[in-house]
C-alpha positions as CSV (number, residue, x, y, z in Angstrom):
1,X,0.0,0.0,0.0
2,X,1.1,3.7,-0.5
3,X,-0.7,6.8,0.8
4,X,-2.6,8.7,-1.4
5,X,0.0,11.6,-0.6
6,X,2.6,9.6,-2.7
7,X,1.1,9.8,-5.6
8,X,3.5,12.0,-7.4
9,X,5.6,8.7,-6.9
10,X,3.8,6.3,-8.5
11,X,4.2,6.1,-12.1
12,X,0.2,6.8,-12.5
13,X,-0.9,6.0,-16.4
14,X,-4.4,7.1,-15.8
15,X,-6.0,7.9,-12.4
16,X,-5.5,5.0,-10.2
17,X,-3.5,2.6,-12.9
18,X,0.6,2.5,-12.0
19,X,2.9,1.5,-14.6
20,X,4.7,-0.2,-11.8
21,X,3.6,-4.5,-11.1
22,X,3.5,-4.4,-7.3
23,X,4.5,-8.0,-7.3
24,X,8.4,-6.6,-7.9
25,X,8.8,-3.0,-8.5
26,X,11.6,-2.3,-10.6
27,X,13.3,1.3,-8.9
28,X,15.4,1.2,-12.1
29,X,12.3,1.8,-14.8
30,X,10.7,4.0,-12.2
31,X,13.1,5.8,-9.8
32,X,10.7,8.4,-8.4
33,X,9.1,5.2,-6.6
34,X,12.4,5.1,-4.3
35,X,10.7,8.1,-2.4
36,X,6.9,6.3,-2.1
37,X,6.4,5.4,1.4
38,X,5.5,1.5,0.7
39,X,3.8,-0.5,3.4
40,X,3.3,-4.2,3.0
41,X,1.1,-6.3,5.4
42,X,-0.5,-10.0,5.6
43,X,-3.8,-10.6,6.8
44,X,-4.9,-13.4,8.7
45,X,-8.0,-15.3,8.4
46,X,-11.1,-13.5,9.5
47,X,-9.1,-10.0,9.3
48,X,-10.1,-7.3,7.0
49,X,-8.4,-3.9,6.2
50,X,-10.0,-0.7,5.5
51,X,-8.1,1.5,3.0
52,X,-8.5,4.9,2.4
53,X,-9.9,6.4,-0.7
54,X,-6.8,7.3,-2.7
55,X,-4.5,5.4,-1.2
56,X,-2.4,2.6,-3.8
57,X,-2.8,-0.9,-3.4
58,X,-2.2,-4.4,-4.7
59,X,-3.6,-7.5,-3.8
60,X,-1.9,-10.7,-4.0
61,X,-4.5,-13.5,-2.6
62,X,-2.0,-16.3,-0.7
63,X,-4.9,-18.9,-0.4
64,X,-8.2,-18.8,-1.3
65,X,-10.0,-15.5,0.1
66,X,-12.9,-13.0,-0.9
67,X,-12.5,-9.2,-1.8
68,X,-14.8,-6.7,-1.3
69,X,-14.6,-2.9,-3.1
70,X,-17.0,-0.5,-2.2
71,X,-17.1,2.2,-4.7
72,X,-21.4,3.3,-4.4
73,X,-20.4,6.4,-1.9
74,X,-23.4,9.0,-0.6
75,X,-20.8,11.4,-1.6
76,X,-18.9,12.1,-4.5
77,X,-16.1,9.5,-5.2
78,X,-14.3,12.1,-8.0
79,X,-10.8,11.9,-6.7
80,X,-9.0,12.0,-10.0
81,X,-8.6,16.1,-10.4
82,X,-5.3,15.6,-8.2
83,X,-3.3,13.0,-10.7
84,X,-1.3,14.9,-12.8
85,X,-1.2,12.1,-16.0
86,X,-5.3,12.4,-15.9
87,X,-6.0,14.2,-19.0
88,X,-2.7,13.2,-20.6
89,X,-4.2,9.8,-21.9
């Protein structure tokens, strides 16, 4: 996971899509994510996490699991005017 305040770090495409595979993140394609403040975790069974809207993330499922993404807010969800590479693509 990275903070949403790390974005500038990220190697964003389009919004929320990283050019970076965050199974191995090769600093030598994308330097800048040297200076991303990564933070790596493992659930257990029967734990959940909560993340932030914004905030970076991939998944890697070590056993069989479930995934839930809540998206269907009350208020707006329109988070992309901060990512510099939006309108670029």
């Amino acid at each position: 996971m990275v903070p949403f305040s790390d974005t500038q770090h990220m190697a964003n495409r389009l919004r929320c899509y990283s050019k970076a595979d965050g199974r191995a993140i090769h600093y030598e394609r994308f330097p800048s994510m040297r200076y991303a403040h990564l933070i790596e975790c493992t659930l257990a069974p029967g734990e959940f996490l909560f993340l932030p809207i914004g905030w970076w993330h991939y998944v890697e499922g070590l056993d069989a699991s479930a995934t839930m993404t809540f998206t269907n807010f009350l208020r707006s969800n329109d988070f992309s005017r901060p990512y510099a590479a939006y309108h670029e693509l």
